[in-house]
N, C-alpha and C positions, 0 to 999 in steps of 0.2 A: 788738040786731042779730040779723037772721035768719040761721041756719047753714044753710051750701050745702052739699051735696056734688058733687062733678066727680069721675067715672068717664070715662076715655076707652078707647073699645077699637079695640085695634091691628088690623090685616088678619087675623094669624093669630090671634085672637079673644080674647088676653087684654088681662084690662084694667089702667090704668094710672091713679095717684090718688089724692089725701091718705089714710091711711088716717083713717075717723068711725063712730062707731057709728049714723050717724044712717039705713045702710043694714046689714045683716045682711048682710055680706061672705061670710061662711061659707056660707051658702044658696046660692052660685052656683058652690062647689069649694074646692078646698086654694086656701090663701093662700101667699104666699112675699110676706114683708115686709121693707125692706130701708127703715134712717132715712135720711133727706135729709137733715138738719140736726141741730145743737144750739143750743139758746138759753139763753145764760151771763150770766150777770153780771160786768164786767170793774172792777175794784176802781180799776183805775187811772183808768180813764176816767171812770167812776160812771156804764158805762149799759149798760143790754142790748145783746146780740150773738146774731145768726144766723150764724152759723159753718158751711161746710159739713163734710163727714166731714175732710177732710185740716187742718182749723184755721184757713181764711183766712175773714176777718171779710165777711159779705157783706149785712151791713145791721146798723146801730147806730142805737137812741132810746129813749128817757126811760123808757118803761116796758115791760113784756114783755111785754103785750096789744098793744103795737103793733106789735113784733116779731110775735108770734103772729099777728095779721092780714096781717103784708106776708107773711109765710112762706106762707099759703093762698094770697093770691094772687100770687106766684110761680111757685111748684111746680104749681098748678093751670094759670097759663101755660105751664110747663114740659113737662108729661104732654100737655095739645092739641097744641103744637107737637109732640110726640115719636111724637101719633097720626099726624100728616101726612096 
């Protein structure tokens, strides 16, 4: 699978987006990084979890690479929508 990176930049010029190393973030100014998610393992259910920061579960499956994929393309939905 090819990795993407989505940068969206807002009107008043900063950007927004997964953080990846697959761009040298650093090279365009200070960063201020702030996690969208956590992805757990839930014992009772036997399956991975996308949790946002406050704990509510917002995507469960089998393994954590699939989680880790809906998680990019969420939040990369998320940051376009938020460029407007």
């Amino acid at each position: 699978m090819k990795e993407e990176a989505v940068l969206v930049f807002r009107p008043d010029g900063r950007a927004v987006g997964l953080y990846t190393e697959l761009i040298d973030l650093s090279a365009i100014g200070n960063l201020t990084i702030q996690r969208a998610s956590n992805i757990e393992f839930d014992n009772r259910l036997q399956a991975w979890r996308v949790k946002d920061m406050k704990g509510f579960a917002m995507f469960t499956a089998p393994t954590r690479q699939q989680c880790v994929d809906w998680e990019k393309l969420h939040f990369a939905w998320v940051a376009e929508s938020m460029a407007g």
